[in-house]
ZADO-1210 file (C-alpha; in nm, 4 decimals, padded with zeros to 6 digits):
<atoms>
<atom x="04.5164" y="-10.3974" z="00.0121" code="UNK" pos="1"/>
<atom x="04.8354" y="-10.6189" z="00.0027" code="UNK" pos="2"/>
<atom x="05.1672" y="-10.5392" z="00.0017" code="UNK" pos="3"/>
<atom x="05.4100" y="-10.8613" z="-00.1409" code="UNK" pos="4"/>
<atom x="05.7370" y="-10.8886" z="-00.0989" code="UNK" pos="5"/>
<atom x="05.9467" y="-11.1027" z="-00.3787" code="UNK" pos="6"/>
<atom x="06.2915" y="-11.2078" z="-00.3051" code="UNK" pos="7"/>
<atom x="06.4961" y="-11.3448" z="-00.5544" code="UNK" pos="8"/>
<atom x="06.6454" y="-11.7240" z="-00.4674" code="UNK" pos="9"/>
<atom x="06.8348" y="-11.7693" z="-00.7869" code="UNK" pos="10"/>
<atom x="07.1167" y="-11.5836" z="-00.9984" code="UNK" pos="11"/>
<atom x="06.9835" y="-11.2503" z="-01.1369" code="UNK" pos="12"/>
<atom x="07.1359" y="-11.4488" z="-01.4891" code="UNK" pos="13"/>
<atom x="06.8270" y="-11.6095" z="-01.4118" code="UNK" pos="14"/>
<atom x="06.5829" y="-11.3416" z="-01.3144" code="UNK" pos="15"/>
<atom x="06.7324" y="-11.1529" z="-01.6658" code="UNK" pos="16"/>
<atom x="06.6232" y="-11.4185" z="-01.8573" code="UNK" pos="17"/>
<atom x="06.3033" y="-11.4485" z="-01.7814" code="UNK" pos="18"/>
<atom x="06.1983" y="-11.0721" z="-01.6790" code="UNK" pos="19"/>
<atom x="05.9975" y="-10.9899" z="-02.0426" code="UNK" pos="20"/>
<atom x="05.7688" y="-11.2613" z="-01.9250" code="UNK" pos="21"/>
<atom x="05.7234" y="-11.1441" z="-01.5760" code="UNK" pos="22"/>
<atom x="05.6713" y="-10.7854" z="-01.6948" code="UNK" pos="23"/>
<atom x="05.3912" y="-10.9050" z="-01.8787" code="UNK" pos="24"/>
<atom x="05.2613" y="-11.0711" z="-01.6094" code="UNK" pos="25"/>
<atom x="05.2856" y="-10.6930" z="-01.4302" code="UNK" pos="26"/>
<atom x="05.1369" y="-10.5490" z="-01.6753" code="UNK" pos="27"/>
<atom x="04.8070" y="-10.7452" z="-01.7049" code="UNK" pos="28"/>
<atom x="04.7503" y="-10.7125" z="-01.3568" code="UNK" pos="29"/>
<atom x="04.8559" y="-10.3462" z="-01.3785" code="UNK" pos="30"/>
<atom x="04.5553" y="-10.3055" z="-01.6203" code="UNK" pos="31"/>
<atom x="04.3063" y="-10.4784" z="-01.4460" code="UNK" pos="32"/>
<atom x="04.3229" y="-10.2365" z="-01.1898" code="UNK" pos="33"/>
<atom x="04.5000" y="-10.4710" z="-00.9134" code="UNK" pos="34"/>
<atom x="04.8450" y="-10.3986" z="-00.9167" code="UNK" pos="35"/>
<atom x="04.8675" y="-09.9871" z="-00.8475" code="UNK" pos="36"/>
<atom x="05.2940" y="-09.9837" z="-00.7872" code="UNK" pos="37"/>
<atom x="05.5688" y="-10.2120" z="-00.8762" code="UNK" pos="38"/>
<atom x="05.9253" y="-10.1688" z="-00.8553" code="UNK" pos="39"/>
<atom x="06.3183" y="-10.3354" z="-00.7874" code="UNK" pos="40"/>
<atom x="06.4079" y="-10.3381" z="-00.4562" code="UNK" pos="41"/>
<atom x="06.7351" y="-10.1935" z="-00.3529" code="UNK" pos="42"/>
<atom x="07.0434" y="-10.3291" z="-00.3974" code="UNK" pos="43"/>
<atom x="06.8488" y="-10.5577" z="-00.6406" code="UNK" pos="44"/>
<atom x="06.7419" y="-10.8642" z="-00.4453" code="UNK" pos="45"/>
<atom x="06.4041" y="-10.8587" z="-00.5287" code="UNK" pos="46"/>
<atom x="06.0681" y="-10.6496" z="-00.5958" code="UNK" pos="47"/>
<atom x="05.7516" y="-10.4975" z="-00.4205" code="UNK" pos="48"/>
<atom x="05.3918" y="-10.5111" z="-00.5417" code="UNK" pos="49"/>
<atom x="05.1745" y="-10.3026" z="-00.3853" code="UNK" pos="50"/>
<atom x="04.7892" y="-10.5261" z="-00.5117" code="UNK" pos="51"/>
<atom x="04.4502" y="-10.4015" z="-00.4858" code="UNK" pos="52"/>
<atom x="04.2537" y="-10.7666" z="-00.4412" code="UNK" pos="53"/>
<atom x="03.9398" y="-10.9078" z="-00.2482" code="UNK" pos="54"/>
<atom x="04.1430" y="-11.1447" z="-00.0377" code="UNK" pos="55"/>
<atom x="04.4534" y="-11.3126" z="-00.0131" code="UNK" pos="56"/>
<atom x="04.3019" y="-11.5914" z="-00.1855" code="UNK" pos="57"/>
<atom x="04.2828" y="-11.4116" z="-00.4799" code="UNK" pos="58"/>
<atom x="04.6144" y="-11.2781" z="-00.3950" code="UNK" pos="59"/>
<atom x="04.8102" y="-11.6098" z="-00.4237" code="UNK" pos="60"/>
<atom x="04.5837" y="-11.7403" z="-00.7566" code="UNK" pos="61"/>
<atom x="04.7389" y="-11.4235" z="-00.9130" code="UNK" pos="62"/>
<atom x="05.0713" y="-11.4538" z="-00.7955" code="UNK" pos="63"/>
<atom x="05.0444" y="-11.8208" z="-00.8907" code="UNK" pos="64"/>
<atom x="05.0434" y="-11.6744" z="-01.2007" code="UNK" pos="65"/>
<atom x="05.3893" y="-11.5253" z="-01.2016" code="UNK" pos="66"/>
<atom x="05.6906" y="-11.6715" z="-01.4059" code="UNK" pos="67"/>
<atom x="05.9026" y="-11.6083" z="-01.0718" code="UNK" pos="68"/>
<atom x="05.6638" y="-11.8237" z="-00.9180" code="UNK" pos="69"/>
<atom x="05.6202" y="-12.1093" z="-01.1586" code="UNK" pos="70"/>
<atom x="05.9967" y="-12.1416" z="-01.2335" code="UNK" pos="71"/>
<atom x="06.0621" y="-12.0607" z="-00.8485" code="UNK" pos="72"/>
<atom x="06.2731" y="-11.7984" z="-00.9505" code="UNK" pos="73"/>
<atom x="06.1532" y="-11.5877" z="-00.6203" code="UNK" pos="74"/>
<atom x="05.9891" y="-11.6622" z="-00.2813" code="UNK" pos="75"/>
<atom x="05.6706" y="-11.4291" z="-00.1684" code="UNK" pos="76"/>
<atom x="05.6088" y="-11.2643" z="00.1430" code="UNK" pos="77"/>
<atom x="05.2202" y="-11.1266" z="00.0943" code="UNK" pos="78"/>
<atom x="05.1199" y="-10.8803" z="00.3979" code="UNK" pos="79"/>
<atom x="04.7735" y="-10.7790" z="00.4310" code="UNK" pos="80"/>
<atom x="04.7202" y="-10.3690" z="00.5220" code="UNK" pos="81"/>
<atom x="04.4436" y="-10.1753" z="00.5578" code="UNK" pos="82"/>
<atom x="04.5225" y="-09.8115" z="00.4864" code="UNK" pos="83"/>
<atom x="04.3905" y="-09.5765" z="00.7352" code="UNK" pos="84"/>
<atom x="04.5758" y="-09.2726" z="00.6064" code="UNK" pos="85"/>
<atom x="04.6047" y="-09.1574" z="00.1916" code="UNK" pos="86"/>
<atom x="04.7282" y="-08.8305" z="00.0189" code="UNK" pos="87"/>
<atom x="04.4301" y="-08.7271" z="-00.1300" code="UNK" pos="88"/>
<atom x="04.6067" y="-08.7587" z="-00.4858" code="UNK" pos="89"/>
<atom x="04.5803" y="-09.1167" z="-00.4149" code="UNK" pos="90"/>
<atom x="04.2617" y="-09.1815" z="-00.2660" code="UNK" pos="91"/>
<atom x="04.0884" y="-09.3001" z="-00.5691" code="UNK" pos="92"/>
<atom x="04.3604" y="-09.5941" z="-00.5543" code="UNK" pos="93"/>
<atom x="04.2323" y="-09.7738" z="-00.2230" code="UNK" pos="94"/>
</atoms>
């Protein structure tokens, strides 16, 4: 399980502009069963993606995928976990 940090590095004019395309690219990975929680961080510097993936490997091929990351709209901070506790409502997530 990964947790990844984005921080946004240019105007949020800019992060506007391009956040269809980058919800997109949430949702695909929302439906392939990676990503199980996204969300704006607050105040509204950035994000957190909470990523179900076999490695970081695969990790940083997905986020490669990212508008944020292609237009360098954000920088990444990817932090590996491995859950040891879960509400049971949950468990079925990890």
């Amino acid at each position: 399980m990964f947790l990844i940090m984005l921080q946004y590095i240019r105007p949020l004019a800019a992060i506007d502009h391009y956040l269809d395309a980058h919800k997109i690219f949430l949702d695909k990975y929302a439906q392939s069963g990676h990503f199980i929680l996204s969300g704006k961080r607050k105040p509204r510097t950035g994000g957190i993606i909470l990523c179900k993936a076999s490695s970081r490997r695969e990790v940083e091929a997905i986020l490669a995928e990212d508008p944020f990351d292609k237009l360098q709209l954000a920088l990444y901070e990817v932090i590996e976990i491995e859950p040891t506790f879960c509400a049971q409502e949950l468990e079925n997530l990890i």
